[in-house]
C-alpha positions in Angstrom: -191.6 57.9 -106.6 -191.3 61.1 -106.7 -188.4 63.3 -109.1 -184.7 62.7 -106.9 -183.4 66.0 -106.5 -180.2 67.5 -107.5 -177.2 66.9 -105.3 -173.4 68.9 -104.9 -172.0 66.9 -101.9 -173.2 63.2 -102.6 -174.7 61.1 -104.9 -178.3 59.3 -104.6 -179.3 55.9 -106.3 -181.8 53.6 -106.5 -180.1 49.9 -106.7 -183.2 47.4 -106.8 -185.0 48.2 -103.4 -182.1 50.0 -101.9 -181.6 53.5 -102.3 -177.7 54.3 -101.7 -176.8 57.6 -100.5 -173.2 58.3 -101.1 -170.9 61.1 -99.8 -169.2 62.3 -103.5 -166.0 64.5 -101.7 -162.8 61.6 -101.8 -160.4 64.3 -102.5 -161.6 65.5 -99.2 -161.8 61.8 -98.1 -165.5 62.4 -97.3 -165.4 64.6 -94.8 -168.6 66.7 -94.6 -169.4 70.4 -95.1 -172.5 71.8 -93.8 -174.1 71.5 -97.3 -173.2 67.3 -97.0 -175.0 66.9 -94.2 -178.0 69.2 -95.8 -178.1 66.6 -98.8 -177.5 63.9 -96.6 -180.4 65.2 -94.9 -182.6 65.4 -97.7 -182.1 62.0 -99.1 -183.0 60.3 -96.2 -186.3 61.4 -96.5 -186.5 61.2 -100.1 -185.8 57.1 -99.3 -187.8 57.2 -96.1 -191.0 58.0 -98.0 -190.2 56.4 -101.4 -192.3 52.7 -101.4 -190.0 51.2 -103.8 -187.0 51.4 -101.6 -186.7 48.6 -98.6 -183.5 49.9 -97.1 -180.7 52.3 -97.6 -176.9 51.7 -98.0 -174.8 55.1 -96.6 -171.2 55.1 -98.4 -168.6 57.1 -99.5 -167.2 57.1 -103.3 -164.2 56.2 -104.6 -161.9 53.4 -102.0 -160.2 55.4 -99.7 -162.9 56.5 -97.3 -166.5 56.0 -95.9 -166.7 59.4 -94.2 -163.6 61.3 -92.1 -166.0 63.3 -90.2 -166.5 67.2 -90.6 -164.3 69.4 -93.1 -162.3 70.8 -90.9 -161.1 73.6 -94.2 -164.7 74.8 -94.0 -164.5 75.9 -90.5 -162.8 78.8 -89.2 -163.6 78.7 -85.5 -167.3 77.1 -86.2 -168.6 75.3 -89.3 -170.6 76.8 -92.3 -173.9 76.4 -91.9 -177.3 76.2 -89.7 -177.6 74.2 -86.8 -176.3 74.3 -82.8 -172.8 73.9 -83.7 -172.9 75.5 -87.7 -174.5 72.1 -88.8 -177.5 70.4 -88.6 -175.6 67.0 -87.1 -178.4 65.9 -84.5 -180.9 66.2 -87.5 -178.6 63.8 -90.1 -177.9 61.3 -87.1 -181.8 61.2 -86.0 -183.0 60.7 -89.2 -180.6 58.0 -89.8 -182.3 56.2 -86.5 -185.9 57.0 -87.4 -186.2 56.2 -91.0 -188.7 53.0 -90.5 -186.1 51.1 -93.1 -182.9 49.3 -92.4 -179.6 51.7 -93.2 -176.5 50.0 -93.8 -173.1 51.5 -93.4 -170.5 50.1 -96.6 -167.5 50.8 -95.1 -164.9 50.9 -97.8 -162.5 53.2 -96.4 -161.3 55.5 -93.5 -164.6 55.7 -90.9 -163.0 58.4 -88.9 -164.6 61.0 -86.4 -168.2 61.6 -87.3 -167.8 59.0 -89.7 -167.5 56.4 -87.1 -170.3 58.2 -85.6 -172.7 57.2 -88.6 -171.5 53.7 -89.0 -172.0 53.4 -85.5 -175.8 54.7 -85.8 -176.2 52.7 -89.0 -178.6 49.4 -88.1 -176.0 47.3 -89.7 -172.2 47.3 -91.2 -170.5 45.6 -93.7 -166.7 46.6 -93.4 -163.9 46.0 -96.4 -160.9 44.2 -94.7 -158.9 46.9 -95.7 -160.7 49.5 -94.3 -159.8 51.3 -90.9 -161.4 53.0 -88.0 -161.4 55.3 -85.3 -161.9 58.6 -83.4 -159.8 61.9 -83.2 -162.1 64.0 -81.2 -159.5 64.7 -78.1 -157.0 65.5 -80.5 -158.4 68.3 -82.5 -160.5 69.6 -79.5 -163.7 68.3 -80.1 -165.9 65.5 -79.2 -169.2 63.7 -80.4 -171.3 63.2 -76.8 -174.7 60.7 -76.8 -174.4 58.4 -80.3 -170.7 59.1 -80.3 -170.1 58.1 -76.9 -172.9 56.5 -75.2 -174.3 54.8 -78.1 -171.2 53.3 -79.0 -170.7 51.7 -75.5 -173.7 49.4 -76.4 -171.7 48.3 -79.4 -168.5 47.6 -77.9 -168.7 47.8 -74.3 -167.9 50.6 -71.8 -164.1 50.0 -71.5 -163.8 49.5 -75.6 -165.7 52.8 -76.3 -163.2 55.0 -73.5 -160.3 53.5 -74.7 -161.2 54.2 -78.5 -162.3 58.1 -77.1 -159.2 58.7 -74.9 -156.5 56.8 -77.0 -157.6 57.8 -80.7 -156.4 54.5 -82.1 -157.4 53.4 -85.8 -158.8 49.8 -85.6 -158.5 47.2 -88.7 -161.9 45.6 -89.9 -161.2 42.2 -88.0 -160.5 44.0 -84.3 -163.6 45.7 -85.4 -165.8 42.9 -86.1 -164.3 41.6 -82.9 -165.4 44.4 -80.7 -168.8 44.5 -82.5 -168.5 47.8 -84.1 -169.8 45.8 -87.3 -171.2 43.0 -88.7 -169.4 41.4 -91.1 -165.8 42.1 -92.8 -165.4 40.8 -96.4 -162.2 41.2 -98.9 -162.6 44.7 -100.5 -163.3 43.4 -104.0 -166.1 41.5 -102.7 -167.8 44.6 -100.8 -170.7 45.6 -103.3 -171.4 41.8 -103.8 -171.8 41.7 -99.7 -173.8 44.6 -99.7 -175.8 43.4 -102.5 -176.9 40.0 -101.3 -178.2 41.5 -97.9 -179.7 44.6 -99.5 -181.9 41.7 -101.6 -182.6 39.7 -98.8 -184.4 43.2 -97.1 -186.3 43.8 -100.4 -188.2 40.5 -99.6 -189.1 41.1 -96.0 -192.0 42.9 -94.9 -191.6 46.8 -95.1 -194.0 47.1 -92.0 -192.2 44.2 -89.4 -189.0 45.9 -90.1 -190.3 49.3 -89.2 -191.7 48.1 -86.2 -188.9 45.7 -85.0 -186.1 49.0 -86.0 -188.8 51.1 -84.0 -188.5 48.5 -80.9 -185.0 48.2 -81.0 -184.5 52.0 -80.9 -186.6 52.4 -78.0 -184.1 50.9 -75.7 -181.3 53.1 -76.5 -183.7 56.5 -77.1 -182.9 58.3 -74.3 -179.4 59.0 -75.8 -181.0 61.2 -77.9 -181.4 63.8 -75.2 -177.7 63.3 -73.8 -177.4 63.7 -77.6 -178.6 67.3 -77.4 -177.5 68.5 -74.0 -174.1 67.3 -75.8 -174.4 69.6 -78.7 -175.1 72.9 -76.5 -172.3 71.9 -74.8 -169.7 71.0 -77.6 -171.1 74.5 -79.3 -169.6 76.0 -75.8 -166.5 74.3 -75.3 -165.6 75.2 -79.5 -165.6 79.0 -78.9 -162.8 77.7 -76.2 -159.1 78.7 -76.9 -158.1 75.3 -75.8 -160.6 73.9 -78.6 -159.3 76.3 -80.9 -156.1 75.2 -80.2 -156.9 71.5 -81.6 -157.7 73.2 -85.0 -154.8 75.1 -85.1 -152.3 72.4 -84.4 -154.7 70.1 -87.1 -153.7 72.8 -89.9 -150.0 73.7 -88.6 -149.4 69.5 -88.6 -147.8 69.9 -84.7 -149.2 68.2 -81.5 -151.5 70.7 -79.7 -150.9 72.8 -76.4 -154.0 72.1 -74.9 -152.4 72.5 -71.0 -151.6 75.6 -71.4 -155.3 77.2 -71.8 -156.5 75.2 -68.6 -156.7 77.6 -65.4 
């Protein structure tokens, strides 16, 4: 295995045969930056190529939240970093499909926004029962088209995935379980333990039928990735909007936003 590199934004760890990447910002209650995501980036393919590791558990530290989606107090009309909308999103969320091991979203917190996004793209979920989540795009002027949207139909159903898009609502961990937006819910105390037995259990399959049965199952749903990216141009568009703008200002000023007002 080769030296793990030095991280800001998250932590990495090897646990057994499971490497865990977690996002290290719960003052912030794991919303990313454009350096998260770079990190995030990077330790996916640090566990994609390490042989020791059988799967990887995606997390967020401390009990609050898994991920809340992007920082909105590093952006100031678009985000901080490279990428088609100031960070390298699509890159994050391919990786998280095409690494040939099983990822598994912890959810211990809030999975808000993007972060619902990576649980959703995560190949399974284990969800503390008092965890909650949802989407906000709509609110603050923003959306997540392809995984976000289309992907998540496949989990939950067209009419599940417009209502959670159009309404915003948080969801608890058993209406998620019901709707099939994870796997399992356990009490929060026993949410490493979880994690841990099925983490084991992947450590003594065989590394090359789960790359080929994650590479088969992907294959269905892979032409998302291109609604993915038309998406992207088009969210990196609509964000130099004044009616997008408008969500983030309301978001900062705590008021409900005027979006009406900038429609012609």
């Amino acid at each position: 295995m080769s030296d793990t590199p030095q991280f800001e934004d998250i932590i990495y760890e090897i646990r057994g045969r499971a490497a865990w990447i977690i996002i290290n910002r719960p003052k912030l209650y794991n919303a990313f930056r454009a350096t998260t995501i770079e990190e995030m980036i990077t330790a996916f393919q640090q566990a994609a190529t390490d042989r020791e590791v059988s799967c990887v558990v995606l997390t967020g530290a401390g009990d609050k939240a898994f991920c809340t989606g992007g920082d909105q107090s590093a952006k100031d009309g678009q985000y901080d970093g490279r990428g088609i909308v100031g960070l390298p999103i699509d890159e994050l969320q391919s990786i998280i499909r095409d690494i040939p091991k099983p990822v598994i979203a912890r959810i211990n917190g809030f999975a808000i926004g993007g972060g619902n996004v990576f649980a959703t793209l995560c190949d399974l979920s284990i969800m503390a029962d008092t965890a909650r989540l949802g989407q906000v795009g709509p609110k603050v002027g923003s959306v997540d088209g392809g995984w976000g949207t289309a992907y998540l139909a496949r989990h939950v159903g067209d009419k599940k995935a417009r209502e959670m898009w159009y309404l915003n609502l948080q969801y608890t961990a058993q209406e998620a379980l019901e709707m099939g937006l994870v796997n399992k819910v356990v009490p929060a105390a026993e949410l490493d333990d979880a994690v841990n037995e099925w983490t084991d259990m992947i450590g003594q399959r065989s590394p090359t039928a789960l790359a080929l049965a994650k590479r088969s199952f992907n294959a269905d749903s892979e032409n998302i990735r291109g609604i993915s990216m038309l998406a992207l141009n088009s969210v990196k568009l609509y964000y130099d909007t004044e009616e997008s703008k408008e969500g983030m200002r309301a978001f900062h000023e705590k008021r409900t936003p005027e979006f009406h007002k900038y429609l012609k």
